[in-house]
C-alpha positions as CSV (number, residue, x, y, z in Angstrom):
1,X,20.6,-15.5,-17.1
2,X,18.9,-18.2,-16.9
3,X,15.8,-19.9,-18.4
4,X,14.2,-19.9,-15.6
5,X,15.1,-16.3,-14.2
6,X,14.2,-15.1,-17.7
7,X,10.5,-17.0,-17.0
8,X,10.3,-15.3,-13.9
9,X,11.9,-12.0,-14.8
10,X,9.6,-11.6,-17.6
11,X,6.0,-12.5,-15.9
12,X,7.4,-10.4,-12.8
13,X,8.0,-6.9,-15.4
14,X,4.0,-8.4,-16.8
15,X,2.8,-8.1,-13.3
16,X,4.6,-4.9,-12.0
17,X,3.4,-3.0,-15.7
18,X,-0.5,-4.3,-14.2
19,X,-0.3,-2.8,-10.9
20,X,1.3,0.3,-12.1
21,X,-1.1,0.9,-14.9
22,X,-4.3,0.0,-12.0
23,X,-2.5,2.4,-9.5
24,X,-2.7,5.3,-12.3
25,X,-6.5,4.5,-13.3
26,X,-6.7,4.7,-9.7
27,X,-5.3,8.0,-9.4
28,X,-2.5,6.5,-6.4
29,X,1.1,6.3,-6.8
30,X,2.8,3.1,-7.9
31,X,4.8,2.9,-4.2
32,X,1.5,2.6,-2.4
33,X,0.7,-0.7,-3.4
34,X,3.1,-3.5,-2.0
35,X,4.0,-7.0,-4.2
36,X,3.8,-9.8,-2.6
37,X,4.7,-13.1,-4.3
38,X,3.0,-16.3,-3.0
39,X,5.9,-19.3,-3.5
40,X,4.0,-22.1,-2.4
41,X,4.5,-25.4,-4.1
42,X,7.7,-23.7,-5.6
43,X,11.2,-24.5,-4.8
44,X,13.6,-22.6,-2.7
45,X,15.2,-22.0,-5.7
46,X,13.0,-19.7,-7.3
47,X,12.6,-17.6,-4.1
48,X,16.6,-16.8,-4.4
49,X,16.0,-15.7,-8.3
50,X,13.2,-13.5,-7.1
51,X,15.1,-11.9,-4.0
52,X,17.8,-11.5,-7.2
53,X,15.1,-9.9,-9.2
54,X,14.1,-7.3,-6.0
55,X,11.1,-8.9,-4.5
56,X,11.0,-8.4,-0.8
57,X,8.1,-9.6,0.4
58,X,6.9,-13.7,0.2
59,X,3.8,-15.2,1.2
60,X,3.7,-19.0,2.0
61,X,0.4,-21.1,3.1
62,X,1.2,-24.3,4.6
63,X,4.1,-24.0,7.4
64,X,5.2,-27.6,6.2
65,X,6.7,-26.3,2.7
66,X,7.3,-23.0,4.2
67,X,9.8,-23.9,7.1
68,X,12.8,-25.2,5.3
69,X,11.9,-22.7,2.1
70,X,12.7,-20.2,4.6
71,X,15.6,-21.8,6.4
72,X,17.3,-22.2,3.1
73,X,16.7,-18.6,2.4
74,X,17.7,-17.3,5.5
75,X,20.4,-15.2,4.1
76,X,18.4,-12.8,2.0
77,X,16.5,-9.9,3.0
78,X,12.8,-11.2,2.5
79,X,10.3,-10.4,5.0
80,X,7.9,-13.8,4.8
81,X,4.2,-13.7,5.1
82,X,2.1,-16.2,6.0
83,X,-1.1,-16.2,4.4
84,X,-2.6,-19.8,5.0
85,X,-5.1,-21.2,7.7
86,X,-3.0,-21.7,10.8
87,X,-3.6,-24.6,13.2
88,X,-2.1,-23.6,16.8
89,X,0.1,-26.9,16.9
90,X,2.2,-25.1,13.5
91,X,2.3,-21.3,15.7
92,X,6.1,-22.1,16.9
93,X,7.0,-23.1,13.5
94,X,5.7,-20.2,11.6
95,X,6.4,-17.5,14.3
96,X,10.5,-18.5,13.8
97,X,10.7,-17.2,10.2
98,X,6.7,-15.3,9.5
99,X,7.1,-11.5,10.1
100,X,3.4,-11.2,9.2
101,X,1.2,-13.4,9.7
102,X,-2.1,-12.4,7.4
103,X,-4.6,-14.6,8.5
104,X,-5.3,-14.3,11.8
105,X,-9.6,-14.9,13.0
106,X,-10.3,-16.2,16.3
107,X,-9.0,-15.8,19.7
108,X,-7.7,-18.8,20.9
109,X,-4.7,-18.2,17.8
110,X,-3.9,-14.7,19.1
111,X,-3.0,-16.1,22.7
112,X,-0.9,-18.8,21.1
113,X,0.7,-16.5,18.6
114,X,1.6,-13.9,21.6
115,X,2.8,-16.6,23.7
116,X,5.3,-17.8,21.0
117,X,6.3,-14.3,19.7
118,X,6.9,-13.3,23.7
119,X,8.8,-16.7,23.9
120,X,11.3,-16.0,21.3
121,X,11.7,-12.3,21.8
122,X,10.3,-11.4,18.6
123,X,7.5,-8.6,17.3
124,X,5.0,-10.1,14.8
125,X,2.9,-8.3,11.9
126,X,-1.0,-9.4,11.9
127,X,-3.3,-9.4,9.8
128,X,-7.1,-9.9,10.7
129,X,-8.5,-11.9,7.9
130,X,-11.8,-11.3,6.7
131,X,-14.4,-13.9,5.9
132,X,-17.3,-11.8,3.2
133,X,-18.8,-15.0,2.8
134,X,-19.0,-15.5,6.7
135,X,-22.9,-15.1,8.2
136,X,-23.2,-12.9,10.5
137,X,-23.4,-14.0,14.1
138,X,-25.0,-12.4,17.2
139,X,-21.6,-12.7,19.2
140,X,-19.5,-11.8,15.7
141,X,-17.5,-14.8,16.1
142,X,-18.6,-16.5,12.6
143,X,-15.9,-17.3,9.8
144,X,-15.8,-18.2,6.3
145,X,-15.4,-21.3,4.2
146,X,-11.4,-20.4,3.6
147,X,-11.0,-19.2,7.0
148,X,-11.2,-15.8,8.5
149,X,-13.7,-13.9,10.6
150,X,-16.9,-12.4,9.9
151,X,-17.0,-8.4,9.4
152,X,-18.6,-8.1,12.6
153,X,-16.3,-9.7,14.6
154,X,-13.6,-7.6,13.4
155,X,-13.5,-4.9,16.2
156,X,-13.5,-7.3,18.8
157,X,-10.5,-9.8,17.6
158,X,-8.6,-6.4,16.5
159,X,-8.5,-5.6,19.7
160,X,-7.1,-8.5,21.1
161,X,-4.2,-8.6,18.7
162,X,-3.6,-4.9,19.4
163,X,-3.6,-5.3,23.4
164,X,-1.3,-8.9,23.0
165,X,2.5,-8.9,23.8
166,X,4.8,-9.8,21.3
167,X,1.9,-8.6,18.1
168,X,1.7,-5.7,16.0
169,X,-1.9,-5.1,14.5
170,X,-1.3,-4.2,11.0
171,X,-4.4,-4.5,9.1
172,X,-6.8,-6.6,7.2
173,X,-6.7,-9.1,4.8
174,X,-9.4,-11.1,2.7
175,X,-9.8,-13.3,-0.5
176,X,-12.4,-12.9,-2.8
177,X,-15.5,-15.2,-2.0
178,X,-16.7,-18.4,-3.6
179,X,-20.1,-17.8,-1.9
180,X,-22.4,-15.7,-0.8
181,X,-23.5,-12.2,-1.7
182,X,-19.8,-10.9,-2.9
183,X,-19.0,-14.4,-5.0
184,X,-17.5,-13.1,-8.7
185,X,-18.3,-9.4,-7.5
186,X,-14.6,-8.9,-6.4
187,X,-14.5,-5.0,-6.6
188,X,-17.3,-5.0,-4.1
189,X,-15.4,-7.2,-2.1
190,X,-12.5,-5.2,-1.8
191,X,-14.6,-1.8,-1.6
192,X,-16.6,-3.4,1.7
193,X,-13.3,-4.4,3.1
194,X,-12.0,-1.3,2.3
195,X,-15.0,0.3,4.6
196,X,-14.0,-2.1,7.3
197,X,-10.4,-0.8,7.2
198,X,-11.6,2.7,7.6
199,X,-14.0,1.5,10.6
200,X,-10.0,0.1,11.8
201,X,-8.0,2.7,11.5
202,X,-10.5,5.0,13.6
203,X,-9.7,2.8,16.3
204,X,-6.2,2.1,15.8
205,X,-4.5,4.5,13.0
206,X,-1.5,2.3,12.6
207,X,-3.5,-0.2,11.6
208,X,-3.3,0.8,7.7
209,X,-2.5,-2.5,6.3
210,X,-4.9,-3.8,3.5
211,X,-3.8,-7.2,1.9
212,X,-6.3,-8.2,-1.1
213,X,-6.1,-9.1,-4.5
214,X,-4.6,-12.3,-6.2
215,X,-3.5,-13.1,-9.6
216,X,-7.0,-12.6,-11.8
217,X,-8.0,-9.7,-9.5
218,X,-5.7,-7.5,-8.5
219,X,-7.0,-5.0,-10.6
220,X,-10.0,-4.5,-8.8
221,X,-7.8,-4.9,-5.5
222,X,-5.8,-1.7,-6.1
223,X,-8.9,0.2,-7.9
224,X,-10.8,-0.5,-4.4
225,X,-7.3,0.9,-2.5
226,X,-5.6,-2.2,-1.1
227,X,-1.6,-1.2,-0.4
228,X,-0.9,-5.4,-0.8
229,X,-1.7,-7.7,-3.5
230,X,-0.7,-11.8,-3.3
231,X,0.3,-12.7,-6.7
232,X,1.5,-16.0,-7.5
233,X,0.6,-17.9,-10.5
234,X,0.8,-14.7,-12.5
235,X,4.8,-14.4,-11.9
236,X,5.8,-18.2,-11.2
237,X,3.4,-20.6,-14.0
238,X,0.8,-22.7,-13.5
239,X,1.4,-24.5,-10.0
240,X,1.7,-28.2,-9.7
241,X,-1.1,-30.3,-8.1
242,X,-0.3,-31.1,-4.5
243,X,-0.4,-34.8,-3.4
């Protein structure tokens, strides 16, 4: 083995012993909470050790790094997810290899996703994001400082994802506020998203999908009930600065 898959191997058995040791303070069952390992700013390379070390799911953030990561890993059984802010001019890139994409908030990115996932025959995972730190707007059509929509313009922007050909509503995602009333209260983040995800599933029951928790919180991610956390520092090192 090497160094490197030892690295990996090691701060991957760190991270699963954490979730499973949050999922019984929880009182769930280690299989209800999904891993997914953010690889941005990391090689190809170290995407084929974890696929070797049975991670299946991989988020990426900026379709520019992600495309060729993901042609070069084309032959192992990943599903990717992508979790960054996405402009409509990157949609056809990121719908040929994204099976989810987790952060989608406003409409005009639902018509282009539809368009592309009808265009190339393909069924795409979304993921409303949610934006705690969003105000409220009359029309619900406010979003956050990292993206996303605001709670109240959840309902309406689910169901445009859920009546669009070629997407499959999922669930919700968020990331824990800088700002506003949830900033460094991350449980009560989750727990309000948590509420929204109920207020979802009423509508659409399929819809069970609840993606929150990163590296330093997904404690409180999995105590709150989220079935996905995003870890990526935690199991690949400190990531470089990007130029």
């Amino acid at each position: 083995m090497t160094d490197r898959k030892e690295e990996i191997a090691a701060n991957l058995a760190d991270v699963e012993e954490r979730i499973a040791a949050a999922c019984a303070a929880a009182g769930r069952g280690r299989e209800e909470v999904t891993l997914i390992v953010v690889t941005k700013t990391f090689p190809a390379s170290d995407v084929r050790i974890l696929s070797e070390l049975g991670v299946r799911h991989v988020a990426e953030n900026r379709d520019q790094d992600a495309a060729p990561k993901a042609a070069e890993c084309a032959d192992l059984p990943l599903e990717w997810h992508f979790v960054g802010q996405l402009q409509t001019n990157k949609v056809r890139s990121v719908v040929g290899y994204a099976d989810f994409v987790q952060s989608v908030d406003r409409s005009r990115l639902v018509t282009a996703l539809s368009k592309e996932a009808v265009r190339t025959g393909r069924e795409l995972g979304c993921l409303i994001q949610v934006a705690l730190d969003a105000d409220e707007p009359v029309a619900g059509g406010g979003r956050g400082e990292r993206g996303g929509v605001a709670p109240g313009g959840v309902a309406e922007l689910a169901g445009l994802v859920a009546g669009a050909e070629g997407l499959r509503l999922d669930g919700l995602m968020t990331v824990a506020p800088l700002a506003g009333e949830y900033a460094g209260r991350q449980q009560a983040a989750f727990e309000r998203l948590m509420l929204l995800s109920t207020d979802l599933r009423a509508a659409h029951p399929a819809a069970n999908m609840v993606s929150a928790g990163m590296s330093a919180d997904l404690e409180q991610a999995v105590a709150a009930g989220a079935t996905h956390v995003r870890v990526g520092s935690a199991v690949l090192g400190v990531r470089s600065r990007l130029g």
